[in-house]
N, C-alpha and C positions, 0 to 999 in steps of 0.2 A: 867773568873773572879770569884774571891769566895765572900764570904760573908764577907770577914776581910778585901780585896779590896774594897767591898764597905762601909761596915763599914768608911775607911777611905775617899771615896769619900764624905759620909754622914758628915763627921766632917769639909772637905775641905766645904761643905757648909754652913755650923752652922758656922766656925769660917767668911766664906766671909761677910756673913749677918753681920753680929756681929761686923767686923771692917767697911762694907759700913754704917753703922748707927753712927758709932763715927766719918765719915770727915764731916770737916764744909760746912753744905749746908744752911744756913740763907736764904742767898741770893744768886744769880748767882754769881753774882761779889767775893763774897768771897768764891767761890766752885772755882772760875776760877785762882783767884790771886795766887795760889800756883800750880806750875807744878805739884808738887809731890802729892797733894789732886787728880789732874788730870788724874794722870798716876796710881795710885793707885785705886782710883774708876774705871778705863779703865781695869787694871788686875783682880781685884778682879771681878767684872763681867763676863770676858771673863771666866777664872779660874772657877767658880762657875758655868756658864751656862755648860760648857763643864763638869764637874760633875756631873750633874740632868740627859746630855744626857745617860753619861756614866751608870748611875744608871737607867734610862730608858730604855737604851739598857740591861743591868741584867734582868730587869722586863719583858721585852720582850721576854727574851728568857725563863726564868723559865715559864713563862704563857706559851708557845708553841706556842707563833705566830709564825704568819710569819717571816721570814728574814727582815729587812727593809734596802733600799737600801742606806738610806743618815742619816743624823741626823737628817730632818724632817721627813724621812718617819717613824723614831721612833715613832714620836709625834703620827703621821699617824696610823700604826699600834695598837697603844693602845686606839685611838678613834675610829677604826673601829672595835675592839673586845668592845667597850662598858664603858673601862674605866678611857675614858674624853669625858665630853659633848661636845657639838661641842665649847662654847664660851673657852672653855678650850683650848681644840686645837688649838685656835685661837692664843690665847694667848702667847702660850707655844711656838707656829713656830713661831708668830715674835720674840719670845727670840732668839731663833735658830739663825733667820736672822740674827739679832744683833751682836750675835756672834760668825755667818761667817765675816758678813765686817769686826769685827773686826780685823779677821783672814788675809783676803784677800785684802780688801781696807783699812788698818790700817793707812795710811796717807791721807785718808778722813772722817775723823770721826767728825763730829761736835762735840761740847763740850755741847752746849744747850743737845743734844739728851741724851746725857752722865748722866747732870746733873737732866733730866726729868724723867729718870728710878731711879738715887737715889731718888729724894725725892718722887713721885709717883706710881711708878711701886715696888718697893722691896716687896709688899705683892703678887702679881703675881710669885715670884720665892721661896717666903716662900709657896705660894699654891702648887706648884708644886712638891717642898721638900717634902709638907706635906702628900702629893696625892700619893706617889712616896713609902715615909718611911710607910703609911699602908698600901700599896699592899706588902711591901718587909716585914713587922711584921703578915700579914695576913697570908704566903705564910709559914714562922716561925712557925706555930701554928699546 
């Protein structure tokens, strides 16, 4: 992967952030009442986690870790070289988790869990972008 593939993984997350902050999240009830608010907060996370991993895995290998063997042992990887603390890491693998089910168990997804990361969680995947875009601008220099 180069720098212009990730460049566009970087945008693929600036623009996911950017449209999960414009669906209607008020209330449950009207995050729920439209499929398509559903299925689109459902994409757009999956789509974007699997970007940051992508971008993680870049950072991982420009830094000279280790190989890591799955998407979390990405996460893995860059907290045992130092650069995530461990609530970070924590963090960052149940993204991961998140979205493996999605992947995997994609016809068990609660919608509450769906709508708990829009309104709560989206600063954990903007930290992680952010964490991610100054090792890849550090790296630049």
């Amino acid at each position: 992967m180069n720098l212009s593939d990730i460049q566009t993984k970087l945008d693929t997350v600036s623009d996911n952030l950017d449209r999960l902050g414009q669906l209607p999240t008020e209330t449950y009830e009207e995050f729920v009442s439209d499929f398509r608010t559903v299925d689109s907060a459902l994409h757009r996370l999956q789509t974007g986690i699997q970007a940051l991993v992508d971008i993680a895995a870049y950072v991982v290998s420009n830094l000279g870790l280790r190989t890591p063997s799955s998407s979390i042992d990405v996460v893995n990887a860059l907290h045992e070289a130092g650069h995530l603390s461990e609530p970070e890491a924590a963090k960052f693998t149940k993204m991961v988790q998140f979205r493996n089910r999605v992947v995997h168990l994609y016809n068990r997804i609660d919608h509450q869990i769906i709508y708990d990361i829009i309104t709560k969680e989206l600063d954990d995947i903007r930290g992680f972008y952010a964490i991610l875009l100054d090792r890849i601008e550090a790296d630049a220099e």
